[in-house]
VOGU-3710 file (C-alpha; in Angstrom, 3 decimals, decimal comma):
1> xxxxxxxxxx> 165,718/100,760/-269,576  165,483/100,279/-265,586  162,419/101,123/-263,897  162,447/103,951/-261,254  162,132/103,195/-257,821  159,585/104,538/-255,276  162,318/105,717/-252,491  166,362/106,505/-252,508  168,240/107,124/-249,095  170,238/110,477/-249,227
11> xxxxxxxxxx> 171,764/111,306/-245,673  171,320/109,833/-241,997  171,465/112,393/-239,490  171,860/111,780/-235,907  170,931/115,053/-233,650  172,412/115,446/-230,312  172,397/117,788/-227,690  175,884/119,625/-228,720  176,448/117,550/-232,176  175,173/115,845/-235,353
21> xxxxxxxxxx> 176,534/112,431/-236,264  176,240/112,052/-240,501  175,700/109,565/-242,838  175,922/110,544/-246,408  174,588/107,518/-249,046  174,164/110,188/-251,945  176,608/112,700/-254,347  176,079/114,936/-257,034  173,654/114,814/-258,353  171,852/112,139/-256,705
31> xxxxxxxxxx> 171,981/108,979/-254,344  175,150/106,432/-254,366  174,017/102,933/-256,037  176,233/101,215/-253,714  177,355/102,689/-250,447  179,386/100,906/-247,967  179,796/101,464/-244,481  183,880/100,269/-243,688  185,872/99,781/-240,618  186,665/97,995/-237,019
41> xxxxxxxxxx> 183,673/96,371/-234,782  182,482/97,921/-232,626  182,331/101,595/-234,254  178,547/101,623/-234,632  178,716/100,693/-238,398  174,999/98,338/-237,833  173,780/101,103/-235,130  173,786/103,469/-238,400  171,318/100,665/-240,408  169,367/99,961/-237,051
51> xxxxxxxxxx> 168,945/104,259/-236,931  167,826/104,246/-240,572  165,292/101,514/-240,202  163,925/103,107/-237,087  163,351/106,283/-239,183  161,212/103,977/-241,643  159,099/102,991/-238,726  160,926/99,937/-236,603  159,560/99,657/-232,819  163,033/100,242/-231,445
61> xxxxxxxxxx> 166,135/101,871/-231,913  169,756/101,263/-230,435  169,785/102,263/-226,778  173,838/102,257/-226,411  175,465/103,751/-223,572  176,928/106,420/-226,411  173,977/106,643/-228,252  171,400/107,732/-225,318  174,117/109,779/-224,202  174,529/111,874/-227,356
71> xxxxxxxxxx> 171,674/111,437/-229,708  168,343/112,970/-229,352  166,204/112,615/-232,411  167,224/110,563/-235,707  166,435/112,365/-238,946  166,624/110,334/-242,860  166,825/112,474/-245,545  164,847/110,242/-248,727  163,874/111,558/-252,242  160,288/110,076/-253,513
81> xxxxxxxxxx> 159,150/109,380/-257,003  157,138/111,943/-258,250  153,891/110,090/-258,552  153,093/112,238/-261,943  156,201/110,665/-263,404  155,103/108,541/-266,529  156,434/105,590/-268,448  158,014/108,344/-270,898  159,490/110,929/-268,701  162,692/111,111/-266,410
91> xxxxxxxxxx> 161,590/110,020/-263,307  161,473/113,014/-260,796  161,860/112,998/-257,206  160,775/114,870/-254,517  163,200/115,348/-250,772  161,543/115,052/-247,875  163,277/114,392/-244,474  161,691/111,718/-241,735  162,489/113,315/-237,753  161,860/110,598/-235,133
101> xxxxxxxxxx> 162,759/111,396/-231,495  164,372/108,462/-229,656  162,068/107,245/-227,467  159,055/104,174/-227,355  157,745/102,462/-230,372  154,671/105,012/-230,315  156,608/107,724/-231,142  155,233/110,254/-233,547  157,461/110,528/-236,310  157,747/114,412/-238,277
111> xxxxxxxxxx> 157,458/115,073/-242,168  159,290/117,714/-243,461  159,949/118,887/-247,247  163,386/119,399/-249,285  166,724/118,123/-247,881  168,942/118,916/-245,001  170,144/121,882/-246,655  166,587/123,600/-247,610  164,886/121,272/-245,073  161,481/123,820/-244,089
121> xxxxxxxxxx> 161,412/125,685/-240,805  157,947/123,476/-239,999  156,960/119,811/-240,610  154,878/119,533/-243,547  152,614/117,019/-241,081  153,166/114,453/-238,644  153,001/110,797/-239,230  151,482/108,641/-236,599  153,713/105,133/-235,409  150,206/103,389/-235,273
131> xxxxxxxxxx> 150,534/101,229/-238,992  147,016/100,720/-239,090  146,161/104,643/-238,905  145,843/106,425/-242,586  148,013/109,195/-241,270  150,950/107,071/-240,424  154,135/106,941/-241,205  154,094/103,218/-242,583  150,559/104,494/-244,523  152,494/107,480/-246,097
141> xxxxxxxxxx> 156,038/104,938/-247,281  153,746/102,683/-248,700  151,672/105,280/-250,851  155,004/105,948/-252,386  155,727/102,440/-253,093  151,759/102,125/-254,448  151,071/99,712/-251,725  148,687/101,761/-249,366  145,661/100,507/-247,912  146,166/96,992/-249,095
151> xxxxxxxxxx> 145,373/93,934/-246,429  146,956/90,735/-245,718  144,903/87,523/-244,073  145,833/86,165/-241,334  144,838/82,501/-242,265  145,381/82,785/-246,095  143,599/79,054/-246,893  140,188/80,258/-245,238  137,911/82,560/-247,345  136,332/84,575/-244,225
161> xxxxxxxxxx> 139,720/84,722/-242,809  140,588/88,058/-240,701  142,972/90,494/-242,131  145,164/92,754/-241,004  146,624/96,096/-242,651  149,911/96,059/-244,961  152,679/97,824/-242,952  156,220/98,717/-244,383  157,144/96,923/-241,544  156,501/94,078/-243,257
171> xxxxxxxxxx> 158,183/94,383/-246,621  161,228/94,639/-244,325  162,571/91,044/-244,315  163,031/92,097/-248,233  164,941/95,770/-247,903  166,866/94,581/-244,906  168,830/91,712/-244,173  170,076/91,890/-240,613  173,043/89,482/-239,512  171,235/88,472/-236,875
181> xxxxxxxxxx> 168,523/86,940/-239,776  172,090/86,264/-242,036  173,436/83,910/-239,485  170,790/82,438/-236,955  168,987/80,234/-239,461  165,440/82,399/-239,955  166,223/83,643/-243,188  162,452/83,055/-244,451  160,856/84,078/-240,996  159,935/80,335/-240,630
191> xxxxxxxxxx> 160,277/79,959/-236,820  157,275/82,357/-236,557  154,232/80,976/-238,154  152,289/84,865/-238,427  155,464/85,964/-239,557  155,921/83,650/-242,472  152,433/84,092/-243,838  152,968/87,531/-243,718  156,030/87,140/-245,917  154,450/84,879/-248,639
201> xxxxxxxxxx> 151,661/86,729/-248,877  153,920/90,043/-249,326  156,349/88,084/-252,130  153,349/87,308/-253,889  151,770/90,603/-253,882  155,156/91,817/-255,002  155,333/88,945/-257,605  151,506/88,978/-258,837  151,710/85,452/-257,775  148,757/85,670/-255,049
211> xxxxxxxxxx> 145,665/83,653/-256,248  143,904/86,725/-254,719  145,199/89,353/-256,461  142,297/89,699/-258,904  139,980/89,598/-255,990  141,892/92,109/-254,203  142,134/94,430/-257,598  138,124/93,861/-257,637  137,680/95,096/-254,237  139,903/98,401/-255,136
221> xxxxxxxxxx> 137,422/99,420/-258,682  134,814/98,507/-256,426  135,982/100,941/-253,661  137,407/103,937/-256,271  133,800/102,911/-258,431  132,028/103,760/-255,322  133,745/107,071/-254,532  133,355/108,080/-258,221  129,596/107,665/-258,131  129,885/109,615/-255,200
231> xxxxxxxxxx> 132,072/112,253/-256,159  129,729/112,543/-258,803  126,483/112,806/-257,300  128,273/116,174/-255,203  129,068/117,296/-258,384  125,647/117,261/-260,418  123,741/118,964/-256,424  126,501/121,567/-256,564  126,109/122,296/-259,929  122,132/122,455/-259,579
241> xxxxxxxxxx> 122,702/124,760/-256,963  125,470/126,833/-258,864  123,152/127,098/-262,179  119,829/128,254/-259,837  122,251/130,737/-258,871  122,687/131,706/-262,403  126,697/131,127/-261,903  128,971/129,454/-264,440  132,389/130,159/-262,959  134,534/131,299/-259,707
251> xxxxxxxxxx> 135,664/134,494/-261,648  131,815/135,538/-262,411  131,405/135,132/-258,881  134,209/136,766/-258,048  133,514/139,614/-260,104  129,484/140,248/-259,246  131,007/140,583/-255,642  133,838/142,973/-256,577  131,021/145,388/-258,136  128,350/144,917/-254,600
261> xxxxxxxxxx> 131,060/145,375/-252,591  131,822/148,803/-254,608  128,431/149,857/-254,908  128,163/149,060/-250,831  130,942/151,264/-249,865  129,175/154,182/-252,197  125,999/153,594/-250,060  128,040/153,416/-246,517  129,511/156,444/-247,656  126,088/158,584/-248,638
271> xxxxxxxxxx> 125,114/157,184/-245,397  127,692/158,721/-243,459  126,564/161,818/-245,614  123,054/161,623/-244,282  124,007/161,500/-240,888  126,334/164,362/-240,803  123,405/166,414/-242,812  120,904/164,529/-239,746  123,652/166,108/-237,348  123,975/169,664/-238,522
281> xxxxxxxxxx> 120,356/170,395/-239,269  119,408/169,661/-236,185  122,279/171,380/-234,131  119,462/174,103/-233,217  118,141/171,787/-231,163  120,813/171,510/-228,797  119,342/172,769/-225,689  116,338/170,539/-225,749  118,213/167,709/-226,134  120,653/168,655/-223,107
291> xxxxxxxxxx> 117,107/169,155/-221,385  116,098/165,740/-222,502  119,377/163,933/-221,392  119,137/165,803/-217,647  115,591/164,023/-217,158  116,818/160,976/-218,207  119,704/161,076/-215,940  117,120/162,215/-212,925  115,225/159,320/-213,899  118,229/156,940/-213,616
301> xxxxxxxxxx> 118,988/158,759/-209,929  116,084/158,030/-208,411  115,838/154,565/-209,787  119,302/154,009/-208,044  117,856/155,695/-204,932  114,691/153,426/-205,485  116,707/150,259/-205,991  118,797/151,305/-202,344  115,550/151,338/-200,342  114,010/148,069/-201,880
311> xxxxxxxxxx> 117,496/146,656/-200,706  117,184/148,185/-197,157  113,954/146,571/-196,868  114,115/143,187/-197,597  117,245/143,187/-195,513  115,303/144,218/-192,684  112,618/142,036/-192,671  114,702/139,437/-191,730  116,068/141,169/-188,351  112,043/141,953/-187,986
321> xxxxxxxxxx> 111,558/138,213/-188,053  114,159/137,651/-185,473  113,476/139,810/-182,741  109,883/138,482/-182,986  111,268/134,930/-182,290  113,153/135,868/-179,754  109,741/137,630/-177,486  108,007/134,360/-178,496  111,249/132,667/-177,121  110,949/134,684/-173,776
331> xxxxxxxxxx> 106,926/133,925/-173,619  108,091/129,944/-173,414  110,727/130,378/-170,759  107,996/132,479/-168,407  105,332/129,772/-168,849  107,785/126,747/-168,034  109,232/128,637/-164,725  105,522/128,900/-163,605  104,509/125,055/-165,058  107,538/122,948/-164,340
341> xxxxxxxxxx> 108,567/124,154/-160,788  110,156/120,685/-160,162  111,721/121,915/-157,080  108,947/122,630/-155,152  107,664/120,578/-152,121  104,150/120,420/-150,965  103,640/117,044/-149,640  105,911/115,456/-147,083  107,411/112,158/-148,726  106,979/110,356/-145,845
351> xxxxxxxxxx> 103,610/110,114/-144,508  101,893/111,910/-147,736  100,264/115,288/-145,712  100,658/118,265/-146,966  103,221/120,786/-145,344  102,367/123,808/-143,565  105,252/125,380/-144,406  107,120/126,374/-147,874  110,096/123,966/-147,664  113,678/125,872/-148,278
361> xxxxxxxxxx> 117,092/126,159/-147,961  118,341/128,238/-144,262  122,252/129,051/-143,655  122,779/125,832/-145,358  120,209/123,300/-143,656  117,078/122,208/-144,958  113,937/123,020/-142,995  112,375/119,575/-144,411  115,099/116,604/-142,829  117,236/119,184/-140,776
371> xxxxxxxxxx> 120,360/118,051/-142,995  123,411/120,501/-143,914  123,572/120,877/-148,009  126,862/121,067/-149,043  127,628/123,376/-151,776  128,615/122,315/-155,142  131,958/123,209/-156,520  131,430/126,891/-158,089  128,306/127,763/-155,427  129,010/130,129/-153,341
381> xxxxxxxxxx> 126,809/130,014/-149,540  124,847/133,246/-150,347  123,550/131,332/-153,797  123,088/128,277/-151,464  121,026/130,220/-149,097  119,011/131,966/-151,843  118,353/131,382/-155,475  116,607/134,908/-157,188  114,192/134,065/-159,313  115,150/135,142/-163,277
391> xxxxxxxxxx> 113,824/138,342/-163,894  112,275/138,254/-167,758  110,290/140,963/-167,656  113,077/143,500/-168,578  114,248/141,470/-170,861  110,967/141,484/-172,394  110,514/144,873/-172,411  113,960/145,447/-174,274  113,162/143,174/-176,768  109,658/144,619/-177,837
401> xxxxxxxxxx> 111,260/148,766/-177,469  114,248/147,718/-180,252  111,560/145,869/-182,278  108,750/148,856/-182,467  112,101/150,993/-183,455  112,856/148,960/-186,297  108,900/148,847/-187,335  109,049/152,521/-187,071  112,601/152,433/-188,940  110,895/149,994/-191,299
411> xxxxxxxxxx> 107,666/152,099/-191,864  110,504/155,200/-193,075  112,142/153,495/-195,445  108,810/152,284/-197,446  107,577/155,579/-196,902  110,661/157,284/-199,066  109,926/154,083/-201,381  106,769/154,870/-202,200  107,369/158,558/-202,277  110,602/157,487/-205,109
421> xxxxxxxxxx> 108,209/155,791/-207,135  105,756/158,658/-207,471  108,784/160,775/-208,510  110,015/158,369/-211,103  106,340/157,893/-212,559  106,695/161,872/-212,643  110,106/161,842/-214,096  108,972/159,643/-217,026  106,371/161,668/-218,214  109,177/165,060/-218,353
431> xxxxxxxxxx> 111,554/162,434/-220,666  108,846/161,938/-222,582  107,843/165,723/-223,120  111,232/166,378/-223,597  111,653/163,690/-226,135  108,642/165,107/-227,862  109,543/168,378/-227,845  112,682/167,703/-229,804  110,616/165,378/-232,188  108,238/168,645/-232,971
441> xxxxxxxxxx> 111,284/171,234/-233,286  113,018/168,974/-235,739  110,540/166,896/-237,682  110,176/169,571/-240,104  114,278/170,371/-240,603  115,365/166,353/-240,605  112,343/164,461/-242,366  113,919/164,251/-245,575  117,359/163,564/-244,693  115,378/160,559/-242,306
451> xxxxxxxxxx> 114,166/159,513/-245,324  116,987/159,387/-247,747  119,274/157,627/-244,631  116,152/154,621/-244,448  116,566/154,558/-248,000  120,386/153,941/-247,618  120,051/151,760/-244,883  117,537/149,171/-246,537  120,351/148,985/-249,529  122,985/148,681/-247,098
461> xxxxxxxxxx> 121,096/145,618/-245,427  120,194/144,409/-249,052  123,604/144,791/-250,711  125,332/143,464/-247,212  122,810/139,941/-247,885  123,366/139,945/-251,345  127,376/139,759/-250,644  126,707/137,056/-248,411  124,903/134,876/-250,677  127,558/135,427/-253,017
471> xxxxxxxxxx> 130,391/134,194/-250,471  128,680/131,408/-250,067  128,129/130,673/-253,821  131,988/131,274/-253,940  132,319/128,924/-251,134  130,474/126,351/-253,145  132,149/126,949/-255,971  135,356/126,820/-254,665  133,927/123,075/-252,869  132,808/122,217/-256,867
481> xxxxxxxxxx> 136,010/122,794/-258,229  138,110/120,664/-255,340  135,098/118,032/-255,586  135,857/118,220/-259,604  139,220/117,691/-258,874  139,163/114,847/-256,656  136,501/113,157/-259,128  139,066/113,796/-261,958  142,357/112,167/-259,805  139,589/109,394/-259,019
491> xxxxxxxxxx> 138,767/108,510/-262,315  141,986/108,502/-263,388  143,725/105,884/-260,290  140,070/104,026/-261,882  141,474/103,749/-264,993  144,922/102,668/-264,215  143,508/100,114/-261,610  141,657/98,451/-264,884  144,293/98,584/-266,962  146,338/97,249/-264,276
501> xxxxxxxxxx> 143,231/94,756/-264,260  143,510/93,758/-267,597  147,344/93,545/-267,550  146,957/90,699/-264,466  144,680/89,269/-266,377  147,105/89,021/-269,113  150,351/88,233/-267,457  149,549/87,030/-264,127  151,680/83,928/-263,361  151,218/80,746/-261,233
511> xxxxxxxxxx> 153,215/80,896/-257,832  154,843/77,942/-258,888  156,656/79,556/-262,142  157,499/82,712/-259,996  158,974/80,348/-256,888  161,233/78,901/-259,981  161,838/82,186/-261,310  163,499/83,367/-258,028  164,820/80,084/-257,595  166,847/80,096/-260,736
521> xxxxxxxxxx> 167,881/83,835/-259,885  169,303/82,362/-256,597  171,272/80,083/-258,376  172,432/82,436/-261,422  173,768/84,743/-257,862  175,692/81,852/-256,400  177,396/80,844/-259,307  178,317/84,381/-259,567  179,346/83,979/-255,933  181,296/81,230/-257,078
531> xxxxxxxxxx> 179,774/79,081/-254,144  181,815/75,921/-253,872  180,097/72,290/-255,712  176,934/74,157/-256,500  174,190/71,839/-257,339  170,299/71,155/-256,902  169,206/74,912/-255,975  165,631/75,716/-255,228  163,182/77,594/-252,773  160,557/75,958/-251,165
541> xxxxxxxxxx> 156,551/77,142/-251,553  157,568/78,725/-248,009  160,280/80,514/-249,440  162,270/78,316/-247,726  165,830/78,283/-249,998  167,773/74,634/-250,483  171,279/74,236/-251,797  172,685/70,419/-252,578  169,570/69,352/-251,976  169,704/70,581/-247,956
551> xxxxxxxxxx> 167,665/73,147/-246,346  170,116/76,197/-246,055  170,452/76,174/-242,145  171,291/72,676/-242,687  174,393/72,545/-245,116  176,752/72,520/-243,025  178,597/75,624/-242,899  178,070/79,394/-241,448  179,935/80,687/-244,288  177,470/78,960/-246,466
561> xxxxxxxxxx> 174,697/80,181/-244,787  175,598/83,736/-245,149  176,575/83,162/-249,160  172,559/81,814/-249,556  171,279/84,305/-247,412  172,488/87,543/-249,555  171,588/85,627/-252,763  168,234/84,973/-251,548  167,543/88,135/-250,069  169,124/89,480/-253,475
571> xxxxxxxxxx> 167,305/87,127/-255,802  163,767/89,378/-254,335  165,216/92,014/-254,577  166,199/91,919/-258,034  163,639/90,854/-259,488  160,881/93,202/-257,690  163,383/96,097/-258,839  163,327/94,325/-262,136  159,430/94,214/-262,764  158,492/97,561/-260,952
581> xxxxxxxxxx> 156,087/95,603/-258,357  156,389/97,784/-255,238  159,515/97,190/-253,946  160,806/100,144/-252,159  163,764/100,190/-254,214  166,690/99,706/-251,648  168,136/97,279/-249,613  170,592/97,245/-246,126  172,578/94,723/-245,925  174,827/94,263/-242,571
591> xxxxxxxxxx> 178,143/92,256/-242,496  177,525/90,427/-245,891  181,475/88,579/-244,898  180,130/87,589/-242,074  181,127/83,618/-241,362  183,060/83,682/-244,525  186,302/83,064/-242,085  184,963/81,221/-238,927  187,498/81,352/-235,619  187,494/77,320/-235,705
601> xxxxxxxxxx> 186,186/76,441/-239,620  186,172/72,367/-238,223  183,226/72,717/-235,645  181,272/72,860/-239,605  179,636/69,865/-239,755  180,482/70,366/-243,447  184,168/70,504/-242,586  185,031/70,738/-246,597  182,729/73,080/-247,285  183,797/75,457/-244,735
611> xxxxxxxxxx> 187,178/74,671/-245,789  186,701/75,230/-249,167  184,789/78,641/-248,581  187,363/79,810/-246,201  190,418/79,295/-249,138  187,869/80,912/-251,680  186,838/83,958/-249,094  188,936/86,919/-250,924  187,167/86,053/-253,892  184,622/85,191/-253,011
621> xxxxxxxxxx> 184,103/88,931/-251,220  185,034/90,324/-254,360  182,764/88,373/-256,498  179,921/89,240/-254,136  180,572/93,260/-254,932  181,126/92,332/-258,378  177,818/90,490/-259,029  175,913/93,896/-257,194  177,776/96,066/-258,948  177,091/95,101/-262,549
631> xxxxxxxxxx> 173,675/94,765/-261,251  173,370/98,336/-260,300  174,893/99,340/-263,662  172,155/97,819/-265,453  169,592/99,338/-262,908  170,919/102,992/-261,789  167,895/103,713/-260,159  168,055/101,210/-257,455  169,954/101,499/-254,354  172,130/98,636/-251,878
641> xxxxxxxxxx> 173,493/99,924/-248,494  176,052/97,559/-246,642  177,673/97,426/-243,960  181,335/95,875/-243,880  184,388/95,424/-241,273  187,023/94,588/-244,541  185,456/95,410/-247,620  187,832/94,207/-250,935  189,923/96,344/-252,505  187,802/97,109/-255,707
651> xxxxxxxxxx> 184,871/98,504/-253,163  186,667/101,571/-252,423  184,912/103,656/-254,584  181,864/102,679/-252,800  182,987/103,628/-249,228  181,169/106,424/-247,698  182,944/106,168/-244,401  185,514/104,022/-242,681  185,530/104,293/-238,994  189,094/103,463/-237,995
661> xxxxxxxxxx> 188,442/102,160/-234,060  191,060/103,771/-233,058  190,770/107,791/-231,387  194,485/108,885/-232,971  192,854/108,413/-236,519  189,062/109,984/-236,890  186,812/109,138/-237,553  186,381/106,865/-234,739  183,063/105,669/-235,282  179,519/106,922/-235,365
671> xxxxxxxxxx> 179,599/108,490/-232,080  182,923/110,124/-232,870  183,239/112,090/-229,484  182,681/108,317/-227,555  186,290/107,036/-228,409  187,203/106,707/-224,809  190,167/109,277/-225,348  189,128/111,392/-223,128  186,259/112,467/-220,841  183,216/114,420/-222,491
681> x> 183,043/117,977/-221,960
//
C-alpha cells in the first residue's frame, strides 16, 4: 500500500478585477493523479505552473501584458495530510486555500481554511514571504511535509560551517521541472555552486543518505528534550501553586466561583436594602440637610469670589511694576538734559576765553561766526530760530496720579480679599454645625442600619477578593492544562523522533547505494521511455545524470536531453513518494515533448540520435504517459501536473483543459477575455 502524501493541488484561481481565470487539477472526490494542461503556444498553459509555484512561495510571478492587466491576486486551493493520520488509518486531509497578491517577492501571502466553495470569510493567519521567519509561508509547507526548522550548510565538508534555513524553495528543483531547466543543460543546478549544494544536501535529507543525519536527529531530541524538561518544570510550579490553593481541577474552580459570585449578588442586594432603609429613616431630616447643602454652596461662592480677587491682584502687580519703570525712566531723561547739554557754548574755540554772551541761533544766523544755518529738510524757520526745551514735568505728574490710582485700586481689591477670607473661615464653621446637626438628629434612627451596611460592605470587599483570587487560579489552571498539553504533544514528536532515531540507525544507507538506487530507477524510466541504444546509465555524486557514458548536456541531442531530464527528475520523485521521506508529494512538469521534434534535427551533433528519437517521437510521447500512469496506479496518493502543446491520444482522460489559440473556439487560453478578438470592455 502507497504512502500518503503531505500536499495535493485542487484548483488554481486567478482573481481579477471583473473575472476569475480557473484551473481545476481535482474531481470527485478528490485530486486528479495526472492532470494535463493541452493546447496551442502561447495560451498561457506554463503562466498557469509559474502562478501555482508563486502561490507556494517563488520570488516572482508572470508579469504579461494580459496577466497585469486582468489578474489581481493568485489563490491555490491544496488539501494537507492530517498530521493525526497514522500508519493504520485512511489518510485524511484538510483544504486550505493560499491568496498571494501579485506584486514583489515580499509579498505577504494569506491562509485561509476549506476550499473555494466553503473557503472562510477571514484568513485563518497570514504567512510571511521571509523563509527564514517561523510564521512563513515556506515554514508552514514544510511543517506539512515534516521538514520545518531543519538547516542546510553552506560549506557541507567543514564542521563549523554556516547554515542557512530549509526553504520549500529549495525542494523545488524536485516538484518542478521547468523547460527552461528541461532544455538549457542545468538539470542538477550545477552552473551555480550554492545552488548545487543546496540540492545534494536536500536529496540526501530526502534519501537518509546525509552523513549528518544522525547528528541533525541528535540536535532535534536535544532541542524537544530541552523543551520537555521545561514544559515540565511549569508544570510541577503550577501545580504547587494549584495544590496550596487547595484546587484539583478547572470545574472545582469553576464551581467555588459560581457559589461566591451567588452569595455576592445576595450581599449587593441586602446592601441595596440597607441603603434604602439608611434613606427612609432618615427622610425626617430633610430640612437640615437642605440647610447643610446651602452652606456648602455659600462656601463654594465665596471661594469663587475669593479665587476672582487673588486673580485681579497678581494681574495688577505687574501694571504696578510698569508704571514705576516708566517715572524711574522719566527721572533719567531729566538728569541727562541737565548733564549732557552738548550743545552749549561757553568758551570761544578760537582764542579759549570765555563768552560773555549765551551763544544761539537769531532769524537764522549764529551770534558766534555771523553765518546763516540752513535748515534741514523737515525744519521749519520758527524750530530753527527756537528749540523749547521738553517739558517732563507733566509728564511726570501723569505718570505718578494713574499709579497712586491703581495703589488705591490695588489696596480695594486686597481689602475685599481679606474681608472673603474671614467670611469663608465663617462659612466653614456653619457647614460644620450643619453637618453636625444632622449627625445628632439621625445617629439614633440610622446607627444600626450603619452597622449592618459596614457589615455588608466588608463581605462585599471580601467576597469581591476572594472571586479574584479564584480567576486567577482559573487563569492558572487554564495555563496548566495548555502547558499539560503542549508537554503531552512534546513528548510524543520525542518519541517518534527516537524511534525515527533508532529506525536511521537501522536502515540508514551509504550515499553511494542510494546514488545507484536512483541511478538504476533512471534507467528502469528510460527503457520504459524506450530511449534509443540505451547503455551505461548512472548519476554522478553531484547528481549529475550520464547516459552512453556522456554527461547528459553532452549526448548529443535536445530531444535526448529532455527524455533524461523527466526520468531524472522522475527517478526523485518516485522514489521519495515511494519511501515517505518528505517529498511534497507532487510534481509540475512543463512541455515534457519538448525537443522531441527539433525544426532542423541535423544541427544534433548526435545526428542519429536525434534522428532516431525524432522517428520514435509518437511513441515515445505515449510511452512517457504510459510509464506515469501505471506509476500513479500503484501510488494513488501522489500527484503529476504537466503541461503539453500535443498530448497523445491515450492522455485524454487526463486533460483538464485545452486552450484552442484560436477566439472562434473557447477557451482561448488562460486569460480567456485576451484573445485579441475584440477590445476589452
Amino acid at each position: 500500500m502507497s504512502k500518503p502524501v503531505p500536499l495535493r493541488l485542487r484548483k488554481l484561481r486567478l482573481v481579477g478585477a471583473r473575472r476569475d481565470y480557473e484551473i481545476n487539477f481535482s474531481e470527485a472526490p478528490g485530486p486528479r493523479n495526472l492532470s494535463v494542461i493541452a493546447g496551442q503556444i502561447a495560451t498561457g498553459k506554463t503562466t498557469a505552473l509559474e502562478f501555482v509555484d508563486w502561490c507556494l512561495g517563488a520570488k516572482g510571478h508572470p508579469e504579461h501584458e494580459e496577466v497585469m492587466a486582468n489578474v489581481r491576486t493568485a489563490q491555490l486551493a491544496i488539501d494537507v495530510l492530517d498530521t493525526e493520520t497514522t500508519d493504520g488509518d485512511a489518510p485524511r486531509y484538510i483544504g486550505y486555500v493560499i491568496d498571494r497578491p501579485l506584486g514583489p517577492s515580499s509579498t505577504k501571502a494569506w491562509l485561509y481554511g476549506g476550499a473555494f466553495d466553503d473557503m472562510s470569510e477571514v484568513p485563518l493567519r497570514p504567512l510571511a514571504a521571509d523563509p527564514a521567519d517561523p510564521e512563513s509561508l515556506s515554514q508552514w509547507l514544510l511543517r506539512a511535509c515534516g521538514l520545518s526548522g531543519l538547516h542546510l550548510k553552506q560549506a557541507p565538508t567543514q564542521e563549523e560551517s554556516k547554515t542557512s534555513v530549509l526553504s520549500f524553495l529549495d525542494l523545488r528543483p524536485l516538484w518542478f521541472l521547468s523547460n527552461r531547466r528541461m532544455g538549457f543543460g542545468d538539470l542538477a543546478l550545477e552552473s551555480n555552486v550554492h545552488r548545487s549544494i543546496k540540492l545534494n544536501q536536500v536529496v540526501d535529507l530526502l534519501f537518509g543518505a546525509t552523513d549528518d543525519e544522525a547528528s541533525a536527529r541528535n540536535r532535534r531530541i536535544d532541542e524537544l528534550s530541552s523543551q520537555e524538561r521545561e514544559l515540565r518544570t511549569s508544570l510541577v510550579t503550577l501545580r504547587r501553586f494549584l495544590d496550596d490553593a487547595d484546587f484539583d481541577s478547572l470545574e472545582q474552580i469553576t464551581a467555588k466561583k459560581d457559589e461566591l459570585n451567588a452569595e455576592l449578588a445576595q450581599v449587593v442586594a441586602r446592601r441595596r436594602t440597607a441603603d434604602a432603609h439608611l434613606r427612609t429613616e432618615s427622610s425626617f431630616a430633610e430640612e437640615l440637610r437642605k440647610d447643610y447643602e446651602q452652606a456648602v454652596n455659600d462656601v463654594n461662592e465665596l471661594s469663587t469670589r475669593l479665587r476672582d480677587r487673588e486673580t485681579l491682584l497678581r494681574r495688577l502687580a505687574p501694571l504696578r511694576a510698569q508704571y514705576a519703570d516708566e517715572l524711574r525712566r522719566l527721572e533719567l531723561l531729566d538728569e541727562s538734559l541737565t548733564l549732557f547739554d552738548s550743545l552749549t557754548v561757553t568758551t570761544c574755540p578760537a582764542c579759549q576765553s570765555t563768552l560773555s554772551k549765551r551763544v544761539e541761533l537769531i532769524a537764522g544766523q549764529c551770534t558766534l561766526c555771523d553765518e546763516t544755518v540752513t535748515p534741514a529738510l523737515g525744519t521749519s524757520q520758527a524750530e530753527l530760530v527756537e528749540s523749547p526745551q521738553v517739558d517732563l514735568a507733566s509728564e511726570r505728574r501723569s505718570l505718578t496720579r494713574r499709579l497712586n490710582q491703581l495703589k488705591e485700586f490695588s489696596h480695594e481689591v486686597r481689602h475685599e480679599a481679606t474681608k472673603l477670607e474671614g467670611e469663608i473661615s465663617h462659612a466653614h464653621g456653619v457647614v460644620r454645625e450643619r453637618q453636625s446637626a444632622i449627625d445628632n438628629a439621625t445617629r439614633g434612627a440610622v446607627s444600626p442600619f450603619l452597622a449592618a451596611r459596614d457589615q455588608l460592605s466588608q463581605k462585599q470587599t471580601e467576597l469581591m477578593s476572594s472571586i479574584r483570587v479564584l480567576k486567577q487560579s482559573e487563569r492558572v489552571m487554564e495555563q496548566y492544562a495548555e502547558i499539560e498539553r503542549e508537554h503531552r504533544r512534546i513528548q510524543a514528536h520525542l518519541a517518534g523522533e527516537k524511534d525515527r532515531q533508532r529506525k536511521h540507525a537501522a536502515t540508514s544507507t551509504p550515499r553511494d547505494v542510494v546514488i545507484a538506487r536512483l541511478g538504476a530507477r533512471m534507467e528502469a524510466i528510460l527503457r520504459d521511455f524506450q530511449f534509443p541504444k540505451l547503455d551505461l546509465v548512472h548519476i554522478e555524486r553531484n547528481l549529475v545524470p550520464h547516459v552512453r557514458g556522456r554527461r547528459y548536456d553532452k549526448v548529443g541531442s535536445s530531444g535526448a536531453m529532455t527524455l533524461i531530464a523527466l526520468a531524472w527528475t522522475l527517478c526523485m520523485f518516485e522514489l521519495a513518494v515511494e519511501e515517505g521521506s518528505g517529498h511534497p508529494g507532487f510534481l509540475l512538469i512543463d512541455s515534457p515533448q519538448q525537443n522531441l521534434l527539433p525544426d532542423n534535427p541535423s544541427q544534433d551533433a548526435d545526428a542519429e540520435l536525434a534522428d532516431e528519437l525524432v522517428a520514435a517521437r509518437v511513441n515515445i510521447a505515449s510511452n512517457i504517459y504510459k510509464h506515469v500512469n501505471v506509476w500513479l496506479k500503484k501510488n494513488p496518493t501522489a500527484q503529476i501536473v504537466m503541461v503539453d502543446n500535443g498530448p497523445p491520444a491515450g492522455a485524454d482522460s487526463n486533460i483538464v483543459v485545452r486552450y484552442s489559440g484560436d477566439p472562434s473556439r473557447p477557451p482561448y487560453g488562460l486569460i480567456d477575455n485576451e484573445d485579441g478578438s475584440a477590445p476589452n470592455d
